[in-house]
C-alpha positions in Angstrom: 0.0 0.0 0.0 1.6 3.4 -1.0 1.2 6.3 1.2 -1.6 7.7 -0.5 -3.4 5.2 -0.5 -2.9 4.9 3.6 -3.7 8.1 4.0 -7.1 8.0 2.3 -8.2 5.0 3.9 -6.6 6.8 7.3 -9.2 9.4 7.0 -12.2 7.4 6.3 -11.6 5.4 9.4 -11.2 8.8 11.1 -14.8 9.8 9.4 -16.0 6.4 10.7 -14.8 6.1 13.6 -13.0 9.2 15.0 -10.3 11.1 15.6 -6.8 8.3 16.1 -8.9 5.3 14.3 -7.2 5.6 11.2 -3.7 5.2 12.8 -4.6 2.6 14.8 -6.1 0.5 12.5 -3.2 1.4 9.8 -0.1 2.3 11.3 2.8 3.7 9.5 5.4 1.7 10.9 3.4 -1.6 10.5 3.2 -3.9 6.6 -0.1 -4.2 5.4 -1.4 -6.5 3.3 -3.8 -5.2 0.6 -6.4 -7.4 -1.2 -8.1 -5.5 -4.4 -11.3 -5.8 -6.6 -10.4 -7.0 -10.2 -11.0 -3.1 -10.8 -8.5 -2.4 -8.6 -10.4 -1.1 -5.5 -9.2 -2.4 -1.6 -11.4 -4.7 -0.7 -9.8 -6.2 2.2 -6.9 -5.0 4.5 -4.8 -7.4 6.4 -1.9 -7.7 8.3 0.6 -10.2 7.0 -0.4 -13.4 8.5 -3.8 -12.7 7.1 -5.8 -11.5 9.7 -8.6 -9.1 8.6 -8.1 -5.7 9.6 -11.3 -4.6 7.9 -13.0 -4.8 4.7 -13.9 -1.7 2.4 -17.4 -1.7 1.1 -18.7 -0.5 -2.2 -20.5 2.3 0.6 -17.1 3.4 1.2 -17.3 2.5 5.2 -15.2 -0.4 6.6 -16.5 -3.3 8.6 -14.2 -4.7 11.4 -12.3 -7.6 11.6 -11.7 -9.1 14.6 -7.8 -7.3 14.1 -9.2 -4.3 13.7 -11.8 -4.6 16.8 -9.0 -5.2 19.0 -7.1 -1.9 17.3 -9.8 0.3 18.2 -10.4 -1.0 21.4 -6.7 0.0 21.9 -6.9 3.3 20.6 -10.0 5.1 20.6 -11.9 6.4 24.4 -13.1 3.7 26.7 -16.6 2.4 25.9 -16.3 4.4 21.8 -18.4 1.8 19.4 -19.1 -1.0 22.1 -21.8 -3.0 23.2 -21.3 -4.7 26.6 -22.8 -8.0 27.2 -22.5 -10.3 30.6 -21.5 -14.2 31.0 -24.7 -15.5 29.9 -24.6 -14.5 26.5 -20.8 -14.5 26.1 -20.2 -17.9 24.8 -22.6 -17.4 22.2 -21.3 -14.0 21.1 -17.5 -15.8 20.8 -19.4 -18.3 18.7 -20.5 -15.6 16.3 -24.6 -15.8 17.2 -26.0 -12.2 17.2 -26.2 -10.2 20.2 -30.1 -9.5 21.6 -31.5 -6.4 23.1 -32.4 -8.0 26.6 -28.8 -9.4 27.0 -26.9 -5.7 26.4 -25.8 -4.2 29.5 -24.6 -1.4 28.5 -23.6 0.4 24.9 -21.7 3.8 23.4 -24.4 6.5 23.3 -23.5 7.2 20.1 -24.1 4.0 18.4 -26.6 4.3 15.6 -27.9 1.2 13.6 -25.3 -0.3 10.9 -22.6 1.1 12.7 -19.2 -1.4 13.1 -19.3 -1.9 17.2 -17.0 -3.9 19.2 -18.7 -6.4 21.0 -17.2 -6.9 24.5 -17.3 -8.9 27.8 -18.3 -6.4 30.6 -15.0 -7.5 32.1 -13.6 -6.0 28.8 -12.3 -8.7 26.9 -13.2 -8.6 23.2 -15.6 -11.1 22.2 -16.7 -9.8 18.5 -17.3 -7.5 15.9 -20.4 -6.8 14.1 -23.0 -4.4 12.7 -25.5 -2.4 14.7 -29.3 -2.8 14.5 -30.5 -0.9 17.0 -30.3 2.8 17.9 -27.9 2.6 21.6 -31.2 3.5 23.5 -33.1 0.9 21.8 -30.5 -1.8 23.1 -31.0 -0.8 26.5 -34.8 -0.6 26.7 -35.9 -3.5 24.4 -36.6 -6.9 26.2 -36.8 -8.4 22.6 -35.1 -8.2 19.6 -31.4 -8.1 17.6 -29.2 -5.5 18.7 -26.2 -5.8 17.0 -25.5 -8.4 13.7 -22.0 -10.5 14.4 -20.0 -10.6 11.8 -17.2 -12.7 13.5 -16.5 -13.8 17.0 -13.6 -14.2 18.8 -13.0 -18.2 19.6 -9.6 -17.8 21.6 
């Protein structure tokens, strides 16, 4: 990846995410591994073992990997893009089932649906990543319903 092409996807994940997410996800002092369309476009960023960092939509907005989860966790403001769930949902969050409104204990104000959130342990360990489909209010005062769509869990 040249530096252009760093920089641009830098500031989309700074767009995305906020302020610091586009260096974490994509430092400068780090490889990464770029996978393109056939027209050229990224379509998937890795590190070198092939984790997935993140993929880049035809929307233009990334979703997380679970690489790039851990990243932002890293970097960005306690609590920024997370939901929280408890042990009685975690094994089937790390198993990559979708997280429900009653089982959310807490979540980023800020989430809105079909943004990438972090799904994590209320102990803090990171358990998945996955899209939003609930407004963050919505999570907390729904007894029914899918609050956030995993995309990939964290097995280890």
């Amino acid at each position: 990846m040249n530096a252009d092409e760093r920089a641009t996807l830098t500031t989309v994940a700074d767009y995305q995410f906020g302020a610091g997410a586009g260096a974490a996800l994509f430092p400068t002092d780090e490889p990464i591994d770029v996978i393109r369309t056939s027209s050229g476009r990224p379509a998937q960023i890795q590190v070198p073992d092939g984790e997935r960092i993140v993929s880049y939509g035809n929307d233009g907005r990334f979703t997380l990997g679970i690489a790039g989860g851990e990243r932002l966790l890293a970097a960005l403001p306690e609590g920024a893009y997370t939901v929280v769930v408890g042990d009685d949902s975690e094994p089937f969050v790390r198993d990559g089932k979708n997280v429900f409104a009653k089982f959310v204990r807490d979540v980023d104000p800020a989430v809105r649906p079909v943004d990438e959130v972090a799904v994590v342990h209320e102990e803090g360990d990171l358990l998945a990543v996955g899209r939003a489909e609930l407004p963050a209010s919505a999570m907390l005062d729904f007894k029914t319903g899918m609050a956030v769509k995993v995309r990939e869990g964290r097995t280890e």
